[in-house]
Structure formats: structure tokens, C-alpha cells
mmCIF file of the N, C-alpha and C atoms, coordinates in Angstrom:
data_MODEL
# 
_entry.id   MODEL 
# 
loop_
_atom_site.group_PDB 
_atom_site.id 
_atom_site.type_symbol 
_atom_site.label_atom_id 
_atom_site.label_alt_id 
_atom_site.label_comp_id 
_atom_site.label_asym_id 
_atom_site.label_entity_id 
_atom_site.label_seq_id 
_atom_site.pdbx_PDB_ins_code 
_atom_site.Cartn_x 
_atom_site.Cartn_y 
_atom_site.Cartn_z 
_atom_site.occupancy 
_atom_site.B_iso_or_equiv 
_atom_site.pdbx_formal_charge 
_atom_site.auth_seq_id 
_atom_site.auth_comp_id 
_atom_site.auth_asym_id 
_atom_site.auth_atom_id 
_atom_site.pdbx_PDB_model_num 
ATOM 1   N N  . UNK A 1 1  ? 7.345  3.682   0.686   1.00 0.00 ? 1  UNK A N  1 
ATOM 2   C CA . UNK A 1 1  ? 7.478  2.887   -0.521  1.00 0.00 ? 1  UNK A CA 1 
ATOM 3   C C  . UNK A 1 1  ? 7.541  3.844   -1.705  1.00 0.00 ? 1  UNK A C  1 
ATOM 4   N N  . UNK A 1 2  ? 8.395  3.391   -2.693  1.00 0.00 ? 2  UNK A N  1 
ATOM 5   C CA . UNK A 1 2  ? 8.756  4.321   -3.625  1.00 0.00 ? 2  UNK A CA 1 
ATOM 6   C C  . UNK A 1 2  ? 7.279  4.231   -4.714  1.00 0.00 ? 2  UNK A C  1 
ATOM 7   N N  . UNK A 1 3  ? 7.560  5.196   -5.776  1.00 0.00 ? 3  UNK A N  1 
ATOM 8   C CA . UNK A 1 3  ? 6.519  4.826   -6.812  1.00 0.00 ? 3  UNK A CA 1 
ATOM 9   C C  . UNK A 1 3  ? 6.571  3.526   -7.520  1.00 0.00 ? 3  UNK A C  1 
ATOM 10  N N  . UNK A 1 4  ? 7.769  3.359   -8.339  1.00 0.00 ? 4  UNK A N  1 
ATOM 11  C CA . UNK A 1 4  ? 8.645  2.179   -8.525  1.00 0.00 ? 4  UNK A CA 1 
ATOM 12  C C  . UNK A 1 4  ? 7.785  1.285   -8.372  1.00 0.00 ? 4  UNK A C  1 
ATOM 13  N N  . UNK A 1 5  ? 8.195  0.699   -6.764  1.00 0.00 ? 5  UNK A N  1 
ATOM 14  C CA . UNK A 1 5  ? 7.998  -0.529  -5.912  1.00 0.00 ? 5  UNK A CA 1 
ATOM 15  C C  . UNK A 1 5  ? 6.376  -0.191  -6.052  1.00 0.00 ? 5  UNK A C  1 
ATOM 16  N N  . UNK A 1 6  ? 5.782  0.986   -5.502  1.00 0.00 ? 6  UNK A N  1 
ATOM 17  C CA . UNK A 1 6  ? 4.593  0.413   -5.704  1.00 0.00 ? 6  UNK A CA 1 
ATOM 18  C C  . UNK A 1 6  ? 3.893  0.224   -7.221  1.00 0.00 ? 6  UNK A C  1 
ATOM 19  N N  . UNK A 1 7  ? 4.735  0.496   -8.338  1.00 0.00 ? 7  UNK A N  1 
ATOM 20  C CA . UNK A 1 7  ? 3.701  0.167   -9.209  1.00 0.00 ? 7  UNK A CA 1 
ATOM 21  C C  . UNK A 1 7  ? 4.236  -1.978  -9.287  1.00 0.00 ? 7  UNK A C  1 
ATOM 22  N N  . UNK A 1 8  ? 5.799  -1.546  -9.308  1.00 0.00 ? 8  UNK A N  1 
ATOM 23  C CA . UNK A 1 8  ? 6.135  -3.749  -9.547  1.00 0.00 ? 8  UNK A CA 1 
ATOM 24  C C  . UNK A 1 8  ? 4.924  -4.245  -8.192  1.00 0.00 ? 8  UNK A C  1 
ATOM 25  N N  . UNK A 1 9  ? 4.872  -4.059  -7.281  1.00 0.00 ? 9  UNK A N  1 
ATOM 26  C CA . UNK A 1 9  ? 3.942  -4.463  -6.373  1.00 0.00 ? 9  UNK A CA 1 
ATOM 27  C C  . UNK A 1 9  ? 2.350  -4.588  -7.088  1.00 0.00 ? 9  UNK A C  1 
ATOM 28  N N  . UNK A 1 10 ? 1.856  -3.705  -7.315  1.00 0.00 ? 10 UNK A N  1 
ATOM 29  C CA . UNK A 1 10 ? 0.603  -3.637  -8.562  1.00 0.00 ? 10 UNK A CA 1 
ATOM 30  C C  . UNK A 1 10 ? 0.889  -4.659  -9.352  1.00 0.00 ? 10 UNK A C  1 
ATOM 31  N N  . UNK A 1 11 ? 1.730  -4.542  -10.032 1.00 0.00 ? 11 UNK A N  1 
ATOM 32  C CA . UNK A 1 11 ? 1.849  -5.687  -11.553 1.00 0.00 ? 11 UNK A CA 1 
ATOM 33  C C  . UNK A 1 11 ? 2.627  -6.753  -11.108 1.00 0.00 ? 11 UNK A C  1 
ATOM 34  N N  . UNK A 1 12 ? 2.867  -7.613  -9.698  1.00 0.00 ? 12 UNK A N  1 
ATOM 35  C CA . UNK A 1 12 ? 3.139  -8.709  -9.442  1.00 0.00 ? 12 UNK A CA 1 
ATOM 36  C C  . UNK A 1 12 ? 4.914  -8.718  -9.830  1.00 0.00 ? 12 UNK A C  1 
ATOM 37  N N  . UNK A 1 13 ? 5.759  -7.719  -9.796  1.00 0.00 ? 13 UNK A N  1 
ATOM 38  C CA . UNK A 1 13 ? 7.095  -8.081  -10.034 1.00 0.00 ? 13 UNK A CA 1 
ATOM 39  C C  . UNK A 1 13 ? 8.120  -7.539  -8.870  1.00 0.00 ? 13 UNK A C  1 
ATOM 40  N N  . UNK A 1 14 ? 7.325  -7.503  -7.623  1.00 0.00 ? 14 UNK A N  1 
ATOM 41  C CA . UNK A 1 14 ? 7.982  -7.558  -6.606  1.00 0.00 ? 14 UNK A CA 1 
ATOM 42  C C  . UNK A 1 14 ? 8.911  -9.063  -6.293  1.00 0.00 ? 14 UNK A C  1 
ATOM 43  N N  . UNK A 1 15 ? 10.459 -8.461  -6.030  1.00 0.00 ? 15 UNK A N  1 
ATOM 44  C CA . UNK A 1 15 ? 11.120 -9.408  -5.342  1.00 0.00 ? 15 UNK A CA 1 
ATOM 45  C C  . UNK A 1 15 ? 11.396 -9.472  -4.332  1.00 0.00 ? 15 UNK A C  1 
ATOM 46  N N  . UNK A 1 16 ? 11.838 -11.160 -3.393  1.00 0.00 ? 16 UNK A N  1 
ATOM 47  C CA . UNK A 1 16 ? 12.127 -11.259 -2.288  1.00 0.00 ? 16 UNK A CA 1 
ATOM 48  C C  . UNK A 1 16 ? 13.383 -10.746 -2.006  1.00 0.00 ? 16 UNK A C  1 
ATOM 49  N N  . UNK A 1 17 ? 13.514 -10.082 -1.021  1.00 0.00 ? 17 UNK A N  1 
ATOM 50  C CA . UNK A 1 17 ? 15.034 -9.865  -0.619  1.00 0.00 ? 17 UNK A CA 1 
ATOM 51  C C  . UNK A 1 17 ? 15.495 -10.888 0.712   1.00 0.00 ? 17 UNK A C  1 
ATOM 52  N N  . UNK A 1 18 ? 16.934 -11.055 0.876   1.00 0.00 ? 18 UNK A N  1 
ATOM 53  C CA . UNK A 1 18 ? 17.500 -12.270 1.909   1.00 0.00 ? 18 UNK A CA 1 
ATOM 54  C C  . UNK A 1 18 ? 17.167 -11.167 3.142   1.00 0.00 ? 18 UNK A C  1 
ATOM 55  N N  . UNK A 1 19 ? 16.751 -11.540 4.129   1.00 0.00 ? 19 UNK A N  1 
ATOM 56  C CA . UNK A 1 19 ? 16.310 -11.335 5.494   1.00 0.00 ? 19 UNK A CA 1 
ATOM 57  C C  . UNK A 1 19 ? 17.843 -11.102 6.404   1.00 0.00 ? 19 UNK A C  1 
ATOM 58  N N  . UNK A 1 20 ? 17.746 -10.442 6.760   1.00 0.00 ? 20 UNK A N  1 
ATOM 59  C CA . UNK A 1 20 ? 19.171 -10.733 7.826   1.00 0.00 ? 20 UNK A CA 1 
ATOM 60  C C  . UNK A 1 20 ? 18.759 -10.128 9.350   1.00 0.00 ? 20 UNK A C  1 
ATOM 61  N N  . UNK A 1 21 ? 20.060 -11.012 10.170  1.00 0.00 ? 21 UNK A N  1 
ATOM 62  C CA . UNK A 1 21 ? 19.577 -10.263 11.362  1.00 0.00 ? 21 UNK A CA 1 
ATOM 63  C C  . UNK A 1 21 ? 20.984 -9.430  12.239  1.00 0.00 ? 21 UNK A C  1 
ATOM 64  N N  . UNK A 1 22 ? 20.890 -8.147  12.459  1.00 0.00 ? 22 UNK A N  1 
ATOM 65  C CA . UNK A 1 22 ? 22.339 -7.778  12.966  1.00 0.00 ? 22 UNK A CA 1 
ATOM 66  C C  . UNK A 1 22 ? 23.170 -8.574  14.019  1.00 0.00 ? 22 UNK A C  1 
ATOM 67  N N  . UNK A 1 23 ? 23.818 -9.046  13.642  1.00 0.00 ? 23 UNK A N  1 
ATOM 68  C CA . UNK A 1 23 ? 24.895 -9.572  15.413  1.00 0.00 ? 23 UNK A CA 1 
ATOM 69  C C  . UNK A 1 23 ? 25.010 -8.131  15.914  1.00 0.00 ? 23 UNK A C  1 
ATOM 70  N N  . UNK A 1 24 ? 24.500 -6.981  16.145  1.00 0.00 ? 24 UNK A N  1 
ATOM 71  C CA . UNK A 1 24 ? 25.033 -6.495  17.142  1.00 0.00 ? 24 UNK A CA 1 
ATOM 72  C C  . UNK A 1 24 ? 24.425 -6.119  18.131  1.00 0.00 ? 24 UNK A C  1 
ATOM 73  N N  . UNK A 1 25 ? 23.110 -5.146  17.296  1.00 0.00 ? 25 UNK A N  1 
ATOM 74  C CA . UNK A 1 25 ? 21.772 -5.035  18.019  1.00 0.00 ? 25 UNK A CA 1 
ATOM 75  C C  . UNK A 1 25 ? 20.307 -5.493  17.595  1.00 0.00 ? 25 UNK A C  1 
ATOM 76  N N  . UNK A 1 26 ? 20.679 -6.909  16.888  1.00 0.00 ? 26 UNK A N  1 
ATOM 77  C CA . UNK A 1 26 ? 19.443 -7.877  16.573  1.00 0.00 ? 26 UNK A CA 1 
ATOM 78  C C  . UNK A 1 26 ? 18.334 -7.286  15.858  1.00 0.00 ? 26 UNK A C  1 
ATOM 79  N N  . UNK A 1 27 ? 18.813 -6.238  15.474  1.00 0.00 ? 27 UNK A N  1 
ATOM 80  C CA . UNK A 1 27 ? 17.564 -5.554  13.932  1.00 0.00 ? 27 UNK A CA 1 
ATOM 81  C C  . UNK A 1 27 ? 17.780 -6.362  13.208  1.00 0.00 ? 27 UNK A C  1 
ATOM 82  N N  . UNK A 1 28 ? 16.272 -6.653  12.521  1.00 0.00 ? 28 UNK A N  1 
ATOM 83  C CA . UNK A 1 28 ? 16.266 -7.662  11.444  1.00 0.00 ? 28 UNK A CA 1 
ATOM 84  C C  . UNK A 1 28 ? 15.995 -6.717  10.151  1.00 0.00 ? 28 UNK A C  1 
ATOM 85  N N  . UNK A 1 29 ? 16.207 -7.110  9.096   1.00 0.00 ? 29 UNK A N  1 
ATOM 86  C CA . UNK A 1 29 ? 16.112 -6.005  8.160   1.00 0.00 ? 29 UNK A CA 1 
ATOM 87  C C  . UNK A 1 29 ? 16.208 -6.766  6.451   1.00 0.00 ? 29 UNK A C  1 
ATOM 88  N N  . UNK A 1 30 ? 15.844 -6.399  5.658   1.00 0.00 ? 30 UNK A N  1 
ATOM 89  C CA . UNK A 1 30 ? 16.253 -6.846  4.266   1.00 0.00 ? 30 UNK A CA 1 
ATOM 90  C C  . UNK A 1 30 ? 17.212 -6.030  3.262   1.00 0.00 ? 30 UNK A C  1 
ATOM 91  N N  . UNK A 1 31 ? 17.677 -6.954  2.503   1.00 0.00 ? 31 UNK A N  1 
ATOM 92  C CA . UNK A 1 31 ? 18.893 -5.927  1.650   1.00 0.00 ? 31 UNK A CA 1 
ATOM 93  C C  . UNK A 1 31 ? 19.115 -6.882  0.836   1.00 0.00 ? 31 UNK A C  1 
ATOM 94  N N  . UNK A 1 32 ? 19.564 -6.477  -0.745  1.00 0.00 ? 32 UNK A N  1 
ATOM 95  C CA . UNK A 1 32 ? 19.917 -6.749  -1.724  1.00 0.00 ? 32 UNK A CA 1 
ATOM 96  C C  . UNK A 1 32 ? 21.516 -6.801  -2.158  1.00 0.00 ? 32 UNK A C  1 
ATOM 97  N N  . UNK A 1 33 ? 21.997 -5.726  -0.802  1.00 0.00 ? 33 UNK A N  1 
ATOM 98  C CA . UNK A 1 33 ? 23.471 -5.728  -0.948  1.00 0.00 ? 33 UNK A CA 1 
ATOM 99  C C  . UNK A 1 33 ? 24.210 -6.962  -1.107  1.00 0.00 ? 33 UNK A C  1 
ATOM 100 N N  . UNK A 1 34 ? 25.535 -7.379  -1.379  1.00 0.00 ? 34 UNK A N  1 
ATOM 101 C CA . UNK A 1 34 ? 26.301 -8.237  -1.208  1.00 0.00 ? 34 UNK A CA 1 
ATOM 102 C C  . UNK A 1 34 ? 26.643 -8.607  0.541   1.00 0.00 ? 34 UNK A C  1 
ATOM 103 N N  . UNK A 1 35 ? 26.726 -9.329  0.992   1.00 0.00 ? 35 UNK A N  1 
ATOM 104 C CA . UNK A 1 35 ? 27.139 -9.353  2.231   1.00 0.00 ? 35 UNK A CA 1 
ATOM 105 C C  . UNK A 1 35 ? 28.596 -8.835  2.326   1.00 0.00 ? 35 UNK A C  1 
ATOM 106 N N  . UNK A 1 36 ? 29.580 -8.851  1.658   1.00 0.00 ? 36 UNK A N  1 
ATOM 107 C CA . UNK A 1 36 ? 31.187 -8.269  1.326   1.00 0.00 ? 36 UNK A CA 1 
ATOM 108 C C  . UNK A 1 36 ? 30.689 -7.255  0.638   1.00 0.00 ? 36 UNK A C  1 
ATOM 109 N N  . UNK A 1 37 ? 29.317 -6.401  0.259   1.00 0.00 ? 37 UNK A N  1 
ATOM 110 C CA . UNK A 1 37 ? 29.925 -5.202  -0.335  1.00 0.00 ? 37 UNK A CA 1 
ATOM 111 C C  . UNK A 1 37 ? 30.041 -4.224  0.915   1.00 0.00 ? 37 UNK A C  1 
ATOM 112 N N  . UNK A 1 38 ? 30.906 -3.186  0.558   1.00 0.00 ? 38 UNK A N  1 
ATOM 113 C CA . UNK A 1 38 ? 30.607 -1.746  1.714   1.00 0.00 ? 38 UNK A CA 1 
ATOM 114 C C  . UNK A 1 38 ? 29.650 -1.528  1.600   1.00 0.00 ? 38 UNK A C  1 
ATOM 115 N N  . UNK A 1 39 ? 28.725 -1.438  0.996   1.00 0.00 ? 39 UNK A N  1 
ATOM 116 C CA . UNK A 1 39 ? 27.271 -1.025  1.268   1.00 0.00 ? 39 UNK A CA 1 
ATOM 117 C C  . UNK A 1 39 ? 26.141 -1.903  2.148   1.00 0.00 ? 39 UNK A C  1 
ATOM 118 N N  . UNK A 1 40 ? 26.689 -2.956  2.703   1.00 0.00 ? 40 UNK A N  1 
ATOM 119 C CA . UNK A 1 40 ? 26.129 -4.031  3.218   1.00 0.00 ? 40 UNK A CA 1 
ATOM 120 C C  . UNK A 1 40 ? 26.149 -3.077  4.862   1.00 0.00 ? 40 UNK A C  1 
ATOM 121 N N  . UNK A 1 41 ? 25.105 -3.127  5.266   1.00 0.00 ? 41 UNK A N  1 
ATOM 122 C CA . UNK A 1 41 ? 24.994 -2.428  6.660   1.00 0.00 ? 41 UNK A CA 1 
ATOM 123 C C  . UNK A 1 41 ? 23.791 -2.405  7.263   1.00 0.00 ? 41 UNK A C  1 
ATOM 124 N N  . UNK A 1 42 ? 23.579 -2.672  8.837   1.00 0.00 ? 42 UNK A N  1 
ATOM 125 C CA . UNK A 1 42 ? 22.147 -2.475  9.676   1.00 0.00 ? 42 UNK A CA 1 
ATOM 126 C C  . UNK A 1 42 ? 21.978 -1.069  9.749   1.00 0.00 ? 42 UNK A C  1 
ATOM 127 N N  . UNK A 1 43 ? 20.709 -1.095  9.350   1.00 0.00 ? 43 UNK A N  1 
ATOM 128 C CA . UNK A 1 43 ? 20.403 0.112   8.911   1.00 0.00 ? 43 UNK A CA 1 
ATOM 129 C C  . UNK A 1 43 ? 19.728 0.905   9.999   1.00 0.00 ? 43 UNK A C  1 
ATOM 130 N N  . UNK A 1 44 ? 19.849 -0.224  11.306  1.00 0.00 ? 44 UNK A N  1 
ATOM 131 C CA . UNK A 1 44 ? 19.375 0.650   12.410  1.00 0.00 ? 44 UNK A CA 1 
ATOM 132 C C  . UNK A 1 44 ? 20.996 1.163   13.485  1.00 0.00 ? 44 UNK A C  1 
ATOM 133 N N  . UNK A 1 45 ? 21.889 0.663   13.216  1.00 0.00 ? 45 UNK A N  1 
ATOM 134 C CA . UNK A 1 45 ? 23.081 0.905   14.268  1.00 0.00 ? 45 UNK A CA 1 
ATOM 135 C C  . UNK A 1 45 ? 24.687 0.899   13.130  1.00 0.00 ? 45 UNK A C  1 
ATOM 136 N N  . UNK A 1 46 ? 24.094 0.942   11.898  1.00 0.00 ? 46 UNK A N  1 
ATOM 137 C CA . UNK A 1 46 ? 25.334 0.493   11.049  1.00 0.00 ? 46 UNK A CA 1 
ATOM 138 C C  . UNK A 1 46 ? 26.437 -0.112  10.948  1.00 0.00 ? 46 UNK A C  1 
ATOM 139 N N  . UNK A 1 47 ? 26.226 -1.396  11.579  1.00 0.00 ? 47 UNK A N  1 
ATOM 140 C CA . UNK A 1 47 ? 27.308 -2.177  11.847  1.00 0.00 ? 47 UNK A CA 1 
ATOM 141 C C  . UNK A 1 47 ? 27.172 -3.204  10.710  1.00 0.00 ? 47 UNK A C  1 
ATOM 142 N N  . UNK A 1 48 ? 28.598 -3.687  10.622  1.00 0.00 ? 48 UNK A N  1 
ATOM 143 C CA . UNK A 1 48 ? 28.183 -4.631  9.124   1.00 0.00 ? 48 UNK A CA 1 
ATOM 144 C C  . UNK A 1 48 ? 28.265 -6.162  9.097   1.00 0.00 ? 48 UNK A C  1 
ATOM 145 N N  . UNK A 1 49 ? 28.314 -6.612  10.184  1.00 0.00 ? 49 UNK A N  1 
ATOM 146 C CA . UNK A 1 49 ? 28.352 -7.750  10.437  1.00 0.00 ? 49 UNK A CA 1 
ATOM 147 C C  . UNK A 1 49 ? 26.629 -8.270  10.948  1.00 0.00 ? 49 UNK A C  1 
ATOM 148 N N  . UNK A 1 50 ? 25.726 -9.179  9.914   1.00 0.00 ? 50 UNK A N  1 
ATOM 149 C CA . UNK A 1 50 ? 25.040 -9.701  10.087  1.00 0.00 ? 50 UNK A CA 1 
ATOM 150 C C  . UNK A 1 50 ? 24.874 -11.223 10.024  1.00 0.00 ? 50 UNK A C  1 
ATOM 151 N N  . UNK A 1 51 ? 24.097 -11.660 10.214  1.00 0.00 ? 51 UNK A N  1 
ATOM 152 C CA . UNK A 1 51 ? 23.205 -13.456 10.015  1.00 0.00 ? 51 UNK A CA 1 
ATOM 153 C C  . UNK A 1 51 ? 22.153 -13.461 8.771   1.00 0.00 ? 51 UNK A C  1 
ATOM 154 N N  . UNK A 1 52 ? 22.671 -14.278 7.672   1.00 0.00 ? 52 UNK A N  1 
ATOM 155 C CA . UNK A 1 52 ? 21.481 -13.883 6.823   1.00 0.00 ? 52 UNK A CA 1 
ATOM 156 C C  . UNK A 1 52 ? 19.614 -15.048 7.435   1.00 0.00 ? 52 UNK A C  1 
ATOM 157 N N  . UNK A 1 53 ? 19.095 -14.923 7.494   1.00 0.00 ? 53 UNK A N  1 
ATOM 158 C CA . UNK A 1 53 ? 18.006 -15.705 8.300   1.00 0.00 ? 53 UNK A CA 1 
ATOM 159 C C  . UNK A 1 53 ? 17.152 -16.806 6.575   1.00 0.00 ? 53 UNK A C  1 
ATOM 160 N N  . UNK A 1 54 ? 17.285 -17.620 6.806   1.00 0.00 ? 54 UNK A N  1 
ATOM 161 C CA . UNK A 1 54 ? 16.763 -18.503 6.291   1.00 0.00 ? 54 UNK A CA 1 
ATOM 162 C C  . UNK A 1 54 ? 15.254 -18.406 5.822   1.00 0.00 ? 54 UNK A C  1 
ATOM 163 N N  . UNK A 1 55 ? 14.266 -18.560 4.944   1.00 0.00 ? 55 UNK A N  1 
ATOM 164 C CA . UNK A 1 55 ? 13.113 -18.378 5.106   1.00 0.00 ? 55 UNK A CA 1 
ATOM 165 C C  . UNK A 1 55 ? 12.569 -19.693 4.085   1.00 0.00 ? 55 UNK A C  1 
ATOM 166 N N  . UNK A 1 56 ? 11.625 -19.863 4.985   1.00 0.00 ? 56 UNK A N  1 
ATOM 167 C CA . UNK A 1 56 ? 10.864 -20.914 4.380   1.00 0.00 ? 56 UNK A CA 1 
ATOM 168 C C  . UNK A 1 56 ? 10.067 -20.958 2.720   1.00 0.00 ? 56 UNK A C  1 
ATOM 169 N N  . UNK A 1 57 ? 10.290 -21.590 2.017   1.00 0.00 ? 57 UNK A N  1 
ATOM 170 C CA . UNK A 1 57 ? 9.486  -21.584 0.791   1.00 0.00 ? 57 UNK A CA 1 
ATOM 171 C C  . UNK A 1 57 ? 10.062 -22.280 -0.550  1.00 0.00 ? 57 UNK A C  1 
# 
């Protein structure tokens, strides 16, 4: 965790990120990317085709 994140984490301005899960090798992972940007990728096998996963709240 960066310094950053941990100080917004301290002062309550942590955000949620969309959950996804890879179609290829089912790492689940979070990202802020666009789903169409190039930077959108599983960050365990880099494939760019995911499922974004729904979360309750």
C-alpha cells in the first residue's frame, strides 16, 4: 500500500473500485481502468478480457 492510500485510508477517503473477474484464469482483482481502455488488464496472466462482478451495497 502506497503512502497516499494509506494516509486517504486514515482520513476515511478511500474508494471502492469495480471488482472483476478474468475469463481466462479466474483472478479476481480490482481496477479503476476503463474496461475499453489498453490499460484494462489481469494483472495475474494479462489478458484483457474480464467479468466486472457485481457487489452488494
Amino acid at each position: 500500500m502506497s503512502v497516499l492510500e494509506s494516509i486517504k485510508e486514515t482520513v476515511g477517503l478511500t474508494e471502492e473500485q469495480p471488482e472483476y473477474e478474468c475469463d481466462d484464469c479466474g483472478h479476481r482483482f480490482e481496477s479503476d481502468a476503463d474496461e475499453d481502455s489498453y490499460w484494462f488488464q489481469c494483472p495475474e496472466c494479462s489478458a484483457d478480457s474480464a467479468t466486472r462482478i457485481e457487489t452488494e451495497g
